[in-house]
VEXROPA-810116 format. One record per residue (C-alpha): residue number from 1; residue in one letter; x, z, y. Coordinates in pm, 1 decimal, decimal comma. Example, Ala and Ser with C-alpha at 12.3 -4.5 7.8 and 13.67 -1.06 7.14 Angstrom:
residues 2
+-----+---------+----------+----------+----------+
| num | residuo |       xx |       zz |       yy |
+-----+---------+----------+----------+----------+
|   1 |       A |   1230,0 |    780,0 |   -450,0 |
|   2 |       S |   1367,0 |    714,0 |   -106,0 |
+-----+---------+----------+----------+----------+
//
This chain:
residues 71
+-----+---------+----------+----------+----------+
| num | residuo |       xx |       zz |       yy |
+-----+---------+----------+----------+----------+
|   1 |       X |  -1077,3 |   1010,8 |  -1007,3 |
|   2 |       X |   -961,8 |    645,3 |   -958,8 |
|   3 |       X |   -578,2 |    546,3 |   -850,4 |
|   4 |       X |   -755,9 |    383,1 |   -556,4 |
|   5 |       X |   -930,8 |    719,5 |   -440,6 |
|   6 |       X |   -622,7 |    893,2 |   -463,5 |
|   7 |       X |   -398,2 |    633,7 |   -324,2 |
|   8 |       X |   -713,9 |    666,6 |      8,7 |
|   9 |       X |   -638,8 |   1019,6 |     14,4 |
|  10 |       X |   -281,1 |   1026,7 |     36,9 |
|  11 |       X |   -291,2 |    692,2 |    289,0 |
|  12 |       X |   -520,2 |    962,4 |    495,4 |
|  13 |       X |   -316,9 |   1244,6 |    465,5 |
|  14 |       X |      9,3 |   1059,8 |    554,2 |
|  15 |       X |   -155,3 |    892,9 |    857,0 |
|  16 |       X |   -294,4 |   1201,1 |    987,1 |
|  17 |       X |    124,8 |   1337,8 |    994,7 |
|  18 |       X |    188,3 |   1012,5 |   1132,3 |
|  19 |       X |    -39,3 |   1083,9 |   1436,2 |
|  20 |       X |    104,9 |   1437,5 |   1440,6 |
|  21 |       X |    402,0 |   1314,6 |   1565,5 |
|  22 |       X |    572,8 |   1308,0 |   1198,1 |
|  23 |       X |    760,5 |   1042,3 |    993,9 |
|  24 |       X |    865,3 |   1033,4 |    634,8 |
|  25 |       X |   1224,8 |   1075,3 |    485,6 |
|  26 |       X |   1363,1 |   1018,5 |    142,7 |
|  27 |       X |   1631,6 |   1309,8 |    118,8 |
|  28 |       X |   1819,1 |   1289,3 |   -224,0 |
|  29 |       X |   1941,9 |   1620,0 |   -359,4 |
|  30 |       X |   2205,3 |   1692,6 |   -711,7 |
|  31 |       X |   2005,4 |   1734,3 |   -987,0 |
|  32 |       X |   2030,5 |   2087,0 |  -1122,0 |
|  33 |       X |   1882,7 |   2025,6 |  -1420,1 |
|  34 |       X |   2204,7 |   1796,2 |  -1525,2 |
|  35 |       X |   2436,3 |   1965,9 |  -1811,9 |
|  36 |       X |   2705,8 |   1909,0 |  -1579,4 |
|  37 |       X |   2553,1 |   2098,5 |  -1308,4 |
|  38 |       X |   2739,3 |   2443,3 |  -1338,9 |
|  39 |       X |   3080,5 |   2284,5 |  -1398,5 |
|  40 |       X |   3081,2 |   2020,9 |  -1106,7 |
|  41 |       X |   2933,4 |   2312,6 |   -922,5 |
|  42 |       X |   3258,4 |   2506,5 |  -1030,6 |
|  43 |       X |   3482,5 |   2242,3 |   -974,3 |
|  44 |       X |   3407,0 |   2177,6 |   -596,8 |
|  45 |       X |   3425,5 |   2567,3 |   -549,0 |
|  46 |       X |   3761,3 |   2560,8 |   -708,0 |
|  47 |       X |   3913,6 |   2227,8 |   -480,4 |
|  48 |       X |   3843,7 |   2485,2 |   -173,8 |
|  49 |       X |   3863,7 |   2834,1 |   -337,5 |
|  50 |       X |   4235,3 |   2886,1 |    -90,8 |
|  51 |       X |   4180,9 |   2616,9 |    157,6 |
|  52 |       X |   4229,9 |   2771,0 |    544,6 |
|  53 |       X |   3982,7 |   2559,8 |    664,9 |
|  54 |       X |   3674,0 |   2638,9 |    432,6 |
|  55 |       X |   3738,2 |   3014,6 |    558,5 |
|  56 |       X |   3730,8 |   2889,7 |    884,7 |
|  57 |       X |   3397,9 |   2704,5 |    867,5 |
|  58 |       X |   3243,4 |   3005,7 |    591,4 |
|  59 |       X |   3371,5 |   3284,6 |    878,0 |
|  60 |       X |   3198,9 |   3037,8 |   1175,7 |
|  61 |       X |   2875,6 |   2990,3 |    973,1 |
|  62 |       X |   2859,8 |   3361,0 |    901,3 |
|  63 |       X |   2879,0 |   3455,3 |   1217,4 |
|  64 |       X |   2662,6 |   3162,9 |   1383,4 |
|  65 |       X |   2354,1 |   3227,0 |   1133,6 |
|  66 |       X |   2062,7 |   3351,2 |   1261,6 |
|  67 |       X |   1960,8 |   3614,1 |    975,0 |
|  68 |       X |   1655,8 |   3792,6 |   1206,6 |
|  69 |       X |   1381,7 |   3870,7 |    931,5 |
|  70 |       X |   1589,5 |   3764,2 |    610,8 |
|  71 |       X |   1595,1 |   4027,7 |    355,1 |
+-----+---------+----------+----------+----------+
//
């Protein structure tokens, strides 16, 4: 298969969810695979382990989540 018949196909594909009504983002998440994954992950939990407010918005997200047909 040719770059050219593949860059066709996914011109096609992204112009048909174009016509659907959609649009593309670029959405740039941590990388998980980094070494220093676990202990940033760690660190941030630690910053707001006693904070008042993080219970506030944890007890208000909680209770606002809509958990119908989550196991």
């Amino acid at each position: 298969m040719t770059t050219a018949h593949v860059n066709m196909r996914v011109k096609k594909h992204r112009d048909a969810l174009r016509a659907a009504g959609l649009r593309p983002i670029q959405i740039w998440v941590p990388d998980t695979r980094r070494p220093d994954f676990v202990e940033e992950c760690r660190r941030q939990c630690l910053v707001v382990r006693n904070d008042p407010q993080e219970k506030e918005v944890m007890d208000w997200l909680e209770a606002a989540a809509d958990k119908d047909g989550w196991v």
